[in-house]
N, C-alpha and C positions, 0 to 999 in steps of 0.2 A: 567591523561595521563602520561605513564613515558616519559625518555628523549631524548629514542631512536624516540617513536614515534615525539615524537615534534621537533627533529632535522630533521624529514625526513619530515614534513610538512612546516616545513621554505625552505627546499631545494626543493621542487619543488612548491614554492610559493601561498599558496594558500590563500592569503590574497583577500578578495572579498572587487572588487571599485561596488557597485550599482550605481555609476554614467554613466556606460558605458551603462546601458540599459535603452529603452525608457520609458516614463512615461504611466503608466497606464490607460487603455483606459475605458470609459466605454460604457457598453457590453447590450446597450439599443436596439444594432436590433435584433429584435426575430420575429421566423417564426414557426406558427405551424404545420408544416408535414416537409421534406424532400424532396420535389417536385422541389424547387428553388438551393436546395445544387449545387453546380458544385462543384469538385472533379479532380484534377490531378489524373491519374493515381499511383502515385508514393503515393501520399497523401491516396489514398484508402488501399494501400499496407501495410505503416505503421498504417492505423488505424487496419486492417485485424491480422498485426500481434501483435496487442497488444488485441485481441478478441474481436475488435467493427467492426461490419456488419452493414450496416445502413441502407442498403435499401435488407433485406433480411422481410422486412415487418412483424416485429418480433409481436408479441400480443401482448406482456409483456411491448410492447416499447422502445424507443428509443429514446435519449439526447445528444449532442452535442455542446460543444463550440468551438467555431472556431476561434481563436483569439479572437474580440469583438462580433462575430456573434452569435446568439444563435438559435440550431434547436431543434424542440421537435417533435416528435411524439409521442398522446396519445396512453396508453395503452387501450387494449381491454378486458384486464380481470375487471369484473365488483370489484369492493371495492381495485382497484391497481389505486393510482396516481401519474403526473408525471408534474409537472410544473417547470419554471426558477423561481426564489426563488423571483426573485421580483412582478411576475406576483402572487404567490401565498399568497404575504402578502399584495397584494390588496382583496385577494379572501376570506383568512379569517385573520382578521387582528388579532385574538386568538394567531396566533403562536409566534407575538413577543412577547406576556407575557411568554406563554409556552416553546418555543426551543430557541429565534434567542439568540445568547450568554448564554446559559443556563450551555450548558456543559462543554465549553469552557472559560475565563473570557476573555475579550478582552482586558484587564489592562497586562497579560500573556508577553507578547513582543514585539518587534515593527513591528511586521510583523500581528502578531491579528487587534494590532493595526488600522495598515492600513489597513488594511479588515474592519475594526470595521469605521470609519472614511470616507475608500470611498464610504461604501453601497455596495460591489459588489453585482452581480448578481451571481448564480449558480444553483444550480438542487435544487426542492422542492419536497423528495418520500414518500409519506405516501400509508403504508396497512392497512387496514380498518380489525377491530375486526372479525379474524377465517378464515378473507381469506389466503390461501396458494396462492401463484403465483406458475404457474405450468413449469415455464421456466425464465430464468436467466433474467436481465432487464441489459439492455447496455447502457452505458454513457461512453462520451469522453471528454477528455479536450486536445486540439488539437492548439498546437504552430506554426503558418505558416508565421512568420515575423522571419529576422532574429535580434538578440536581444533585442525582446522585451520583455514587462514583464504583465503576465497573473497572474490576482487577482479575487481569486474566493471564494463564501462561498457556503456551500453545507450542507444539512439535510436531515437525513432522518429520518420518525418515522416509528416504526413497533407498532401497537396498541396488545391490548392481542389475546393474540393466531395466531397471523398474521408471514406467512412465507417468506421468500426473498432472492433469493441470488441473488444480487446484483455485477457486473462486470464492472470495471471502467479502462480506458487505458488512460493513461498518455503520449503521445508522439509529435513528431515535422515529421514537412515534412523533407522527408532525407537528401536536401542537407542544413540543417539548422543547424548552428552546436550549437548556445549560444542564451539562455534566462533568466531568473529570472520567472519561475512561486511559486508563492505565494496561497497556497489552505487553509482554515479550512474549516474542516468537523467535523459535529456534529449528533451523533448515537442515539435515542433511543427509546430502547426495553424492549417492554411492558410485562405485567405479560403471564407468559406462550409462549414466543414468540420467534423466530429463525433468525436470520440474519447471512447469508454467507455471507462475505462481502470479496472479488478477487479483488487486486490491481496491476496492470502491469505498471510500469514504462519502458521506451523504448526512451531513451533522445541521444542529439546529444554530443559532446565530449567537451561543451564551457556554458555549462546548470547550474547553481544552481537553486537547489529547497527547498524550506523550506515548507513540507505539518505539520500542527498544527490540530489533530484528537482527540478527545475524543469519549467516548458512557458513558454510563450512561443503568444500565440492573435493570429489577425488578425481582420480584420472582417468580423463575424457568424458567425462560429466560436463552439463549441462544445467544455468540455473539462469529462466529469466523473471525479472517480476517488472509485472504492467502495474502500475499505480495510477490509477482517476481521483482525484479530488474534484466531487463535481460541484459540492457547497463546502466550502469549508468554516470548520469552527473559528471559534473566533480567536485562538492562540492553539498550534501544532509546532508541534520542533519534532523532526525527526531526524537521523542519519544512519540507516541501515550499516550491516560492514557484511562483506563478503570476503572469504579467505579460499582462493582459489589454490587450493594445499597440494594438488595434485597435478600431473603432465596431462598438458593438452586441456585442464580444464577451462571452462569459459562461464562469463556472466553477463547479462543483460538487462540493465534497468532503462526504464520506456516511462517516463513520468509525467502525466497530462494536471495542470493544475489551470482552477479558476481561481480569481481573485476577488476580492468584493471587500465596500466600505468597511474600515472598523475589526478587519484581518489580520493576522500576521501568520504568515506560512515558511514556518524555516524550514524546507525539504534540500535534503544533501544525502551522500552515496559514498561512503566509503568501497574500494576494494584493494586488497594486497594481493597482487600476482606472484606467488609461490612458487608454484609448479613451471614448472619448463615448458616453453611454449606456451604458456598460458596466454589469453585472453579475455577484456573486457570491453565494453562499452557502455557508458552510461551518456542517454540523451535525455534532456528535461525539456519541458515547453511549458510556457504561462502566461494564460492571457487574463491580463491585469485593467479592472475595472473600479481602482481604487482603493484597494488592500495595500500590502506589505509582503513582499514575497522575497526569500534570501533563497537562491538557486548554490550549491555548493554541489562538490563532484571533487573528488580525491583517488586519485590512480598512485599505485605503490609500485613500481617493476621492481621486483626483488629475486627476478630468476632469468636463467638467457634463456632467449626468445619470447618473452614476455611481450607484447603488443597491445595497446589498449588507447582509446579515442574518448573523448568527455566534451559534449557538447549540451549549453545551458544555452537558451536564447527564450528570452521574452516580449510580449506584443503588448504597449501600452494603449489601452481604449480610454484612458481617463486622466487628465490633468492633476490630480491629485494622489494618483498612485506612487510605488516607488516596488523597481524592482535591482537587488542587485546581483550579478551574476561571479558568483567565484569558482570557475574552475582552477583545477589544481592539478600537480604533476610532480611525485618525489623516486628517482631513479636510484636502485640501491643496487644495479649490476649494469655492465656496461654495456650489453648487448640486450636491453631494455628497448622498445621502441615505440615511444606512447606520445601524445599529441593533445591539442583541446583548441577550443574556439567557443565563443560565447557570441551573440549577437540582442541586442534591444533596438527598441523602436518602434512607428505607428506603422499604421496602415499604409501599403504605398499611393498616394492620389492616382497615380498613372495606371494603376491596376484596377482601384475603383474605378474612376471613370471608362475604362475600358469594356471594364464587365457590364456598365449600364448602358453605353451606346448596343450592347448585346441586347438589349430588351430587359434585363435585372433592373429591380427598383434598388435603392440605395443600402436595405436592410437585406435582402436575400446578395447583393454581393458580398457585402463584409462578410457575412454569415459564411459564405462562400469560398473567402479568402481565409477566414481564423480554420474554417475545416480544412483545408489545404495547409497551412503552418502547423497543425493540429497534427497531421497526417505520419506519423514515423514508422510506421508497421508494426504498431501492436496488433498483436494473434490474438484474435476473435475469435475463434473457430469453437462454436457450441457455445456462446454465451446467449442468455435467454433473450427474449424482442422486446421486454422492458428495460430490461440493461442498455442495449443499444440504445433505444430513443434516450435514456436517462444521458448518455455520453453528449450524445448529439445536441443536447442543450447546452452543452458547453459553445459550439459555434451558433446556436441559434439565439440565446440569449445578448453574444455580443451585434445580432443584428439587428439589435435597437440604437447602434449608431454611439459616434465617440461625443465625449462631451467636449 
């Protein structure tokens, strides 16, 4: 990090005490349907706008944790399942040889660690060989203390030929403003197989999060994951890794971040191309309104025909922001063929004032142009109509103009 960025991280102090947040709970009450959930108002609001519907009696089913609470509703599609991880390594006790720390090492940091250590509890998804689910599967990890600290491990296999896209929100009840949630999640997908994998964070302004993510893809698999940061907390480090193990397999990370005063957003992307012919692309975008955002993206060609693109580019709305962009490229075969470009900068004037001689007043163009820089083709397809408006606040909010 150079020294601009680190003097502006000492000045708005962002050194983390963990002693200020409660000890972690464990999350041994489970219920299986939604019938007993009770639900604030305000509580239903922010799961709504992070794309979890809970009692829209979905097929595909429905997960939530609630603090230490945990709700499940089975799915109704026959070869889609859906249990708390603990309840499903009594069911088959196969998966701790097969998944539980497989993709991940729990030796990793000290926050695996404690995951590895407490036993959490979390979501257990398996799709059974050539099922498609024909509709999105919803899960929530839902903050409604204030500073406490939620510890979760989460899995999901997709067997061969098995499809999913999977939508997971991340938030707190609105007037919550600080917590410490702590998640690993572990991916994988099997020979022939697809995983959309939509993450919405949506946190209060006093929030660290450390999510610790791997997958693990075999041959001619498919793995993409859309990440929205639509508020973010107030310190996030993350850097997923993907291990493309297999021929032909492919990964797609789609990363939409907002930025905002008093922030620091470390989002980065590992992935090792394995497999022969494999491919990746990881594209980031961040529209910066005064936060602290480190864009990172790491490409490994470690197989021939390996191909893979890393593009990080961010839009400064605010003079006091700092965004910096490190894409990366490490070639371990020589018939590797991988690339990257980073881009920062404002608004272009010649494009606003264009849009306004159009009739647009000064706030719906900007607005206009961030949703356009915005635009990378993440797959929507069956995300709820609160989730989209929730997205849409990311261009709409920067159309209150730069400072």
């Amino acid at each position: 990090m150079n020294q601009l960025a680190e003097k502006y991280i000492k000045e708005i102090d962002l050194k983390i005490d963990f002693s200020r947040f409660g000890e972690i709970e464990k999350a041994e009450n489970t219920f299986e349907s939604m019938d007993k959930l009770i639900l604030e108002d305000d509580e239903k609001s922010s799961l709504k706008a992070v794309g979890v519907n809970l009692f829209d009696d979905s097929e595909a089913g429905n997960f939530l944790m609630y603090g230490n609470y945990v709700y499940t509703s089975l799915s109704r599609f026959s070869g889609v399942e859906i249990f708390p991880l603990k309840k499903a390594l009594l069911l088959y006790p196969d998966i701790k040889d097969k998944y539980y720390f497989k993709a991940i090492d729990k030796e990793q940091d000290e926050f695996t660690k404690t995951v590895f250590e407490k036993e959490q509890n979390g979501y257990f998804i398996r799709v059974k060989k050539n099922v498609m689910a024909k509709a999105p599967l919803h899960t929530a990890l839902f903050m409604h203390k204030e500073m406490s600290t939620m510890c979760i491990h989460n899995i999901v296999v997709l067997e061969e030929g098995a499809h999913l896209h999977l939508v997971t929100g991340c938030t707190s009840g609105c007037t919550i403003k600080g917590g410490l949630h702590i998640a690993v999640s572990e991916y994988f997908i099997g020979k022939g197989a697809k995983l959309i994998n939509t993450m919405i964070h949506n946190w209060g302004t006093d929030f660290i999060v450390r999510p610790r993510t791997a997958a693990i893809v075999e041959d001619n698999a498919t793995f993409v994951s859309n990440y929205y940061s639509v508020k973010p907390p107030r310190h996030i480090q993350a850097n997923p890794f993907t291990h493309l193990k297999g021929k032909n397999a492919s990964a797609q990370y789609l990363t939409v971040l907002a930025s905002f005063p008093n922030t620091f957003s470390d989002i980065g992307g590992t992935v090792l191309l394995d497999g022969e012919n494999s491919g990746a692309e990881l594209v980031a975008r961040a529209v910066n309104h005064g936060g602290t955002v480190i864009q990172t993206g790491l490409l490994i060609g470690a197989a021939k025909g390996a191909r893979a693109h890393v593009d990080c580019s961010g839009l400064m709305l605010s003079k006091d922001g700092i965004i910096e962009a490190i894409p990366g490229l490490k070639a371990m075969h020589p018939d590797a063929r991988m690339s990257h470009e980073a881009a920062i900068g404002r608004i272009d004037m010649g494009e606003l004032n264009y849009l306004q001689s159009k009739g647009l007043n000064e706030m719906q163009a900007i607005a206009l142009i961030v949703r356009g820089f915005l635009d990378i083709g993440i797959e929507v397809e069956g995300l709820e109509p609160d989730l989209k408006k929730t997205i849409q606040q990311i261009s709409e909010l920067s159309g209150h103009g730069e400072e």
